[in-house]
Every structure is written in C-alpha cells, then in structure tokens.
C-alpha positions as CSV (number, residue, x, y, z in Angstrom):
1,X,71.8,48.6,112.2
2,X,75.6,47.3,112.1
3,X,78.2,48.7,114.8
4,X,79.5,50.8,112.2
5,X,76.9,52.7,111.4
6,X,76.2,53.4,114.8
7,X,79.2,54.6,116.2
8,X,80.9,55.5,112.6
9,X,80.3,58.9,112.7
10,X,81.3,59.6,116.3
11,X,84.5,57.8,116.2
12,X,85.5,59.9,112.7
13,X,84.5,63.4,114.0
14,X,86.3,62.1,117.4
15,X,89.6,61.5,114.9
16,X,89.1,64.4,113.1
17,X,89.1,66.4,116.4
18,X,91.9,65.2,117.7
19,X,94.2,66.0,114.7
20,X,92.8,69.0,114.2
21,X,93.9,70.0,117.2
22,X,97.6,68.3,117.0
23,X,97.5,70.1,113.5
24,X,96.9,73.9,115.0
25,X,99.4,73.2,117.4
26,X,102.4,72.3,114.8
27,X,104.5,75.4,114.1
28,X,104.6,76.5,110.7
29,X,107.8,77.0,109.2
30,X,109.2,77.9,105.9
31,X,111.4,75.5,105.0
32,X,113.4,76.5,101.6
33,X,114.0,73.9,98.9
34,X,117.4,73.6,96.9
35,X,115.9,73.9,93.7
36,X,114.4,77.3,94.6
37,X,111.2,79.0,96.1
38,X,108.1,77.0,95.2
39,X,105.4,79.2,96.7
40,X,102.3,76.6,94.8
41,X,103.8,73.4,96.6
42,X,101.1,73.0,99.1
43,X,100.6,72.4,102.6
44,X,100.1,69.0,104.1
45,X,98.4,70.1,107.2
46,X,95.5,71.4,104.6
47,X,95.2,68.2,102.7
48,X,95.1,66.1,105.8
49,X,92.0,68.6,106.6
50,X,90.2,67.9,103.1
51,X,90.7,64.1,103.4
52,X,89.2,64.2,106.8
53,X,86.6,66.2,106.0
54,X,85.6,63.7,103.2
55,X,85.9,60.9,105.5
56,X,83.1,62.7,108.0
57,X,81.3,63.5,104.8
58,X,81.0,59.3,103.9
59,X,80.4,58.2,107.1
60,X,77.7,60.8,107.6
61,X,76.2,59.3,104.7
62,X,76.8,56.0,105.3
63,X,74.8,56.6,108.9
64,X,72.0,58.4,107.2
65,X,71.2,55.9,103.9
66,X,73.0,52.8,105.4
67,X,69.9,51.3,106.1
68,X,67.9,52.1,102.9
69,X,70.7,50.8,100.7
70,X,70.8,47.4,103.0
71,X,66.9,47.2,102.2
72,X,67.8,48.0,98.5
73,X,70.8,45.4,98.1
74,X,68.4,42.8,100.0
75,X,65.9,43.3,97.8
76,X,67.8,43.4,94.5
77,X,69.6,39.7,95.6
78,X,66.5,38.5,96.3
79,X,65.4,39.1,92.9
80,X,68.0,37.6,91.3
81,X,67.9,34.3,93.6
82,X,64.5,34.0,92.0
C-alpha cells in the first residue's frame, strides 16, 4: 500500500476541516452588482464545500479499492507482456 493511500484520506478530511472552519467564520455580506440584483449567482463558499466533498469522496475510494485495482492493472499488463 503506497503512502497515498495510507494517509490520503486523513490529510483530505484534515483540509477539508480546516476550511470548513475558515469558511463559517467569513462574514456574509451582500454585495450588489452594477448590472442589478442577481439573486441565482451563487455562493463560492458552497462550491468550495461540494468540490471538497468530492475530493473526500475519491480519496475514500481510492483507500478502499486502491489495492484491488493495483492487483487488477498488474494482472491485466501481465497479460499483455505475454
């Protein structure tokens, strides 16, 4: 088992800890645009959220099948080398 897949999935829910909690403690403010009120514009604080949820998500994965799909990648090149 490589590094990475040992410590992979502690060091992303570490990270995704940590700005969780610098993102709860930025204020939220309104801030108004000059071309008018766009109330469907988003928030970046929530996509930051989703993109390190699916980062967790992968590495979790990666932890959990990383070995299988090493065995299945060995195997399949050592077909081929046949």
């Amino acid at each position: 088992m490589t590094f990475i897949a040992r410590h992979g999935l502690a060091l992303v829910a570490a990270m995704a800890a940590l700005v969780g909690r610098s993102l709860a403690a930025v204020p939220r403010t309104r801030r108004h645009s000059t071309y008018g009120d766009h109330s469907e514009r988003g928030d970046v604080p929530g996509w930051v959220m989703i993109t390190l949820m699916s980062a967790v998500l992968v590495a979790a994965l990666l932890a959990l099948a990383g070995p299988a799909l090493e065995a299945m990648f060995n195997q399949a090149m050592d077909t081929v080398g046949k």
